[in-house]
FIPA-518557 format. One record per residue (C-alpha): x, y, z. Coordinates in steps of 0.25 Angstrom, whole numbers, padded with zeros to 4 digits, always signed. Example, Ala and Ser with C-alpha at 12.3 -4.5 7.8 and 13.67 -1.06 7.14 Angstrom:
2
+0049-0018+0031+0055-0004+0029
END
This chain:
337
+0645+0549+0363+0658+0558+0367+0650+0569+0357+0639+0567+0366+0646+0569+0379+0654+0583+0373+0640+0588+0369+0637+0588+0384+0651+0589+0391+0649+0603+0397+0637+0599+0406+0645+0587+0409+0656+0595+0415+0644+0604+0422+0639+0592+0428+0653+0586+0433+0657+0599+0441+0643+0602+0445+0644+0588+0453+0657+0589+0456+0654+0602+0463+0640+0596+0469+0642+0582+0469+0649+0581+0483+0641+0589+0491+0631+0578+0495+0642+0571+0499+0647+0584+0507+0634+0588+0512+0634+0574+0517+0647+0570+0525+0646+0585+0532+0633+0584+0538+0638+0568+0541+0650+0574+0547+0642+0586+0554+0633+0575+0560+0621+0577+0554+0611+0563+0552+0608+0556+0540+0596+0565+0541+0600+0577+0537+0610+0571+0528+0598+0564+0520+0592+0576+0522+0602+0587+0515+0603+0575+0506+0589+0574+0501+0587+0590+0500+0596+0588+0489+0588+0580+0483+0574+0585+0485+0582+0597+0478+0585+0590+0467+0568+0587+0466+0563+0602+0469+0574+0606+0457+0569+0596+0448+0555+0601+0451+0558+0615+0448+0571+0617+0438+0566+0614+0424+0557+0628+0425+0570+0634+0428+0580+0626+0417+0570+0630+0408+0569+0644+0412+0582+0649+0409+0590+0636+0401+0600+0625+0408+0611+0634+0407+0605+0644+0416+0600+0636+0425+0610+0626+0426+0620+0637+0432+0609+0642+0441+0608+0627+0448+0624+0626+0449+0624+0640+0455+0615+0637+0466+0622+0624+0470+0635+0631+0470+0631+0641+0480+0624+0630+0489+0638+0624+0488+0643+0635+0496+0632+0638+0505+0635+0622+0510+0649+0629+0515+0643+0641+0521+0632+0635+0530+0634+0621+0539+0619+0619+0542+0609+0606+0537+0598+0612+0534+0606+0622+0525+0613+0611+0517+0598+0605+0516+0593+0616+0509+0606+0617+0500+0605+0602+0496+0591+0606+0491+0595+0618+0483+0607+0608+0477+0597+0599+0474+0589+0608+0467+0599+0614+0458+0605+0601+0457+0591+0596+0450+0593+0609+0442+0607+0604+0435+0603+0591+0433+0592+0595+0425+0600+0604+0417+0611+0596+0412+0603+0582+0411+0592+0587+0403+0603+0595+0394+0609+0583+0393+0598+0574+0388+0594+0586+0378+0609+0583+0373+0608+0566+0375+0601+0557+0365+0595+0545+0368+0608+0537+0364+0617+0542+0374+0609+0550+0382+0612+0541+0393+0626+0544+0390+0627+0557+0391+0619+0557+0405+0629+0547+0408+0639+0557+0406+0634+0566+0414+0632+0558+0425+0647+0554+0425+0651+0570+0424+0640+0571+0436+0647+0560+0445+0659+0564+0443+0657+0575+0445+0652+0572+0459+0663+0563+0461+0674+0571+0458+0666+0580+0470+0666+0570+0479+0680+0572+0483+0679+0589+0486+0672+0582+0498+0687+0582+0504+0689+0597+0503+0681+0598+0514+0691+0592+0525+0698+0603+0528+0685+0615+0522+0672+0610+0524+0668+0621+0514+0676+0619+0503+0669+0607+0497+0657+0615+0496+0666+0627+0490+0671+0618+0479+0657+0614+0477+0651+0627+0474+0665+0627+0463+0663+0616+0456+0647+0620+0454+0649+0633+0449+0660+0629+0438+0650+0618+0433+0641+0629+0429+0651+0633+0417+0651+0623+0409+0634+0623+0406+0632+0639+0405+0646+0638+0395+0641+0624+0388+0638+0625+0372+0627+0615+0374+0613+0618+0371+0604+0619+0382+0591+0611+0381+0581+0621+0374+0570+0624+0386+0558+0626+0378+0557+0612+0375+0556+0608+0391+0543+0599+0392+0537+0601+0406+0541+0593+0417+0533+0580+0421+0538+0570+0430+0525+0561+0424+0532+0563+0409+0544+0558+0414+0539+0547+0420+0530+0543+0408+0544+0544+0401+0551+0535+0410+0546+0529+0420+0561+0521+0424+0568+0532+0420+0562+0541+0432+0560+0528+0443+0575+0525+0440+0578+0540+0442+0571+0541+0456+0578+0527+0463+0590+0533+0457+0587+0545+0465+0585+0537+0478+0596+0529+0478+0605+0540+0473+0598+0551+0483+0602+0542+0495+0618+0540+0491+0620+0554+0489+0613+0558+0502+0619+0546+0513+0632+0540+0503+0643+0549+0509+0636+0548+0524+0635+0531+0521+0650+0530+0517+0653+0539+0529+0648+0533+0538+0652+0518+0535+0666+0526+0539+0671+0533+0525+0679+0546+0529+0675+0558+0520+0686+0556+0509+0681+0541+0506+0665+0545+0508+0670+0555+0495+0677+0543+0488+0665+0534+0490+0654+0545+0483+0666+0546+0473+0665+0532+0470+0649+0531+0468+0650+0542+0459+0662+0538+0452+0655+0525+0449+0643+0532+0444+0652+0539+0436+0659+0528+0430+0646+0519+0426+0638+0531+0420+0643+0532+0405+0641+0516+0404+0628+0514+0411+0622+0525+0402+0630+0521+0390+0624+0506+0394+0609+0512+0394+0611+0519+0381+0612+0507+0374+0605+0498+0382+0591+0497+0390+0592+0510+0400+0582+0503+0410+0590+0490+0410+0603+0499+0414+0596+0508+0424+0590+0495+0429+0605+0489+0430+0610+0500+0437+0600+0501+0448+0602+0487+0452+0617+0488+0451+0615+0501+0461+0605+0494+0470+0616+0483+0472+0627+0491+0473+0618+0500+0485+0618+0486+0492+0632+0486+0490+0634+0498+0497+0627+0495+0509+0636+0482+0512+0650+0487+0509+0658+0494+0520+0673+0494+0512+0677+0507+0507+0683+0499+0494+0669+0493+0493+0662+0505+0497+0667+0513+0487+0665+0502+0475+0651+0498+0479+0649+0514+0478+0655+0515+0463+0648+0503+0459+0634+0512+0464+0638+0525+0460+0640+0518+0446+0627+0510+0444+0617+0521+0453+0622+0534+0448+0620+0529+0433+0605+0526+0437+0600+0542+0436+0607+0545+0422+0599+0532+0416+0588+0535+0421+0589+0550+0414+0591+0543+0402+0582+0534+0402+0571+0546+0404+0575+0553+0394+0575+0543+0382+0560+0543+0386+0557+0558+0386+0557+0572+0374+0567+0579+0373+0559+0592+0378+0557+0583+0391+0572+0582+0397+0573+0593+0404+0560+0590+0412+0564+0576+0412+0578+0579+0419+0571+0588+0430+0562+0577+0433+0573+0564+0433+0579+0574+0443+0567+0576+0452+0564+0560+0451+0579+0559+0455+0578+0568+0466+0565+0563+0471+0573+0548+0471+0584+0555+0479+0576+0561+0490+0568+0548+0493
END
């Protein structure tokens, strides 16, 4: 299993600084248009644009991967987030940030498809799950570690968004310096949501209610804890602590569904998550708060990579790419509703 993980370490590291450079800025984007006194409309809104980015870009980056290789066009997606990073800083205006969320979105969809159809090209059905659960842990903690640039912005509102722009483009180095193999591009099978579908039909149900539920945390989370009196430095300790506990119950969730029924696992953690959402509702304690929160992150942020998996035991190995674009768009499409 450690041989398996080497053979993918370099898009590992990618992923971890990507999202520690990006991960917090839904939080950011939050908490200042909270603090600048804008509604939970246009919150929801600047959040949703994300998302339907993340759907458009699902629709349309395959032609482009294919085009001109994951290398390439893996770098062209970061460079683009990187400079909307720093546009964020430059111009204070809502309508602005709505269309900036939307191009994150966009290239965001562009990375995710890059690295998670390489790395089911690399994965084999008995630790496939393992590997995407090891990139899932470098990808929340990644964001959890990002969580806490949300302080620089006390005494420099621009500099959390400076740093951003950073930590993006230094994630570009280790893909276009890697030694692994891209996926070959003439094997790429057309795109069809129907196919995947017909493949695995929990597979993609389970991929959007993961997007809904995880579409409306990121979008009101940091406004929620906020407002039940949290100052800034504990509403960054609470996402920490969902995403840490994501962190921590990746690698034995998808270990636990490698060798063991994968719908009766996905199955487990969504009951676990929707308990743990009741939970949440009720609790007003920080201690309790942050807990409940872990507990959450845990069992909900493990729901997307078992899903993946559980896809992909079901499709050709010419169908991945085409299958990651669409378990992105289904994600998305979950996340906007």
């Amino acid at each position: 299993m450690i041989a398996s993980l080497n053979s993918v370490r370099t898009l590992l590291v990618a992923i971890f600084v990507l999202m520690a450079g990006s991960g917090f800025l839904s939080t950011l984007i939050a908490v200042r248009l909270e603090s600048a006194g804008q509604g939970s409309l246009i919150i929801g809104l600047v959040a949703t644009s994300y998302f339907a980015g993340l759907t458009v870009g699902a629709l349309k980056v395959t032609p482009l991967i294919e085009r001109v290789g994951h290398i390439r066009a893996y770098a062209a997606f970061v460079s683009v987030y990187s400079a909307s990073s720093l546009t964020y800083a430059i111009l204070d205006l809502p309508a602005l940030w709505i269309a900036l969320r939307f191009a994150d979105g966009f290239v965001m969809s562009g990375v995710f498809v890059c690295l998670e159809s390489w790395l089911n090209r690399v994965a084999k059905p008995d630790n496939r799950s393992a590997i995407l659960a090891a990139y899932m842990i470098a990808l929340y903690a990644g964001q959890a570690v990002g969580q806490f640039l949300l302080n620089l912005g006390e005494n420099d509102p621009a500099l959390p968004f400076m740093a951003s722009a950073v930590l993006l483009s230094i994630s570009v180095l280790p893909v276009v310096l890697t030694k692994i193999q891209q996926p070959i591009l003439e094997e790429v099978a057309p795109f069809s949501l129907k196919r995947l579908y017909e493949a695995s039909p929990f597979g993609v149900v389970g991929t959007v209610a993961t997007g809904m539920m995880l579409g409306a945390f990121y979008a009101l989370g940091a406004v929620f804890v906020q407002r039940v009196g949290m100052p800034l430095s504990q509403v960054a300790l609470f996402t920490s602590c969902v995403i840490a506990g994501g962190v921590a119950l990746q690698y034995p969730l998808g270990r636990l569904s490698d060798r063991f029924d994968r719908r009766r696992v996905i199955i487990g953690c969504a009951i676990a998550t929707a308990a743990l959402c009741a939970g949440l509702a009720w609790v007003r304690e920080p201690a309790a708060i942050f807990l409940v929160g872990a507990l959450f992150g845990g069992f909900s942020f493990a729901l997307y990579p078992l899903c993946v998996a559980h896809s992909n035991d079901h499709l050709e190995e010419s169908e991945r790419v085409g299958a990651s674009s669409g378990l992105v768009l289904i994600y998305s499409v979950g996340a906007v509703g």
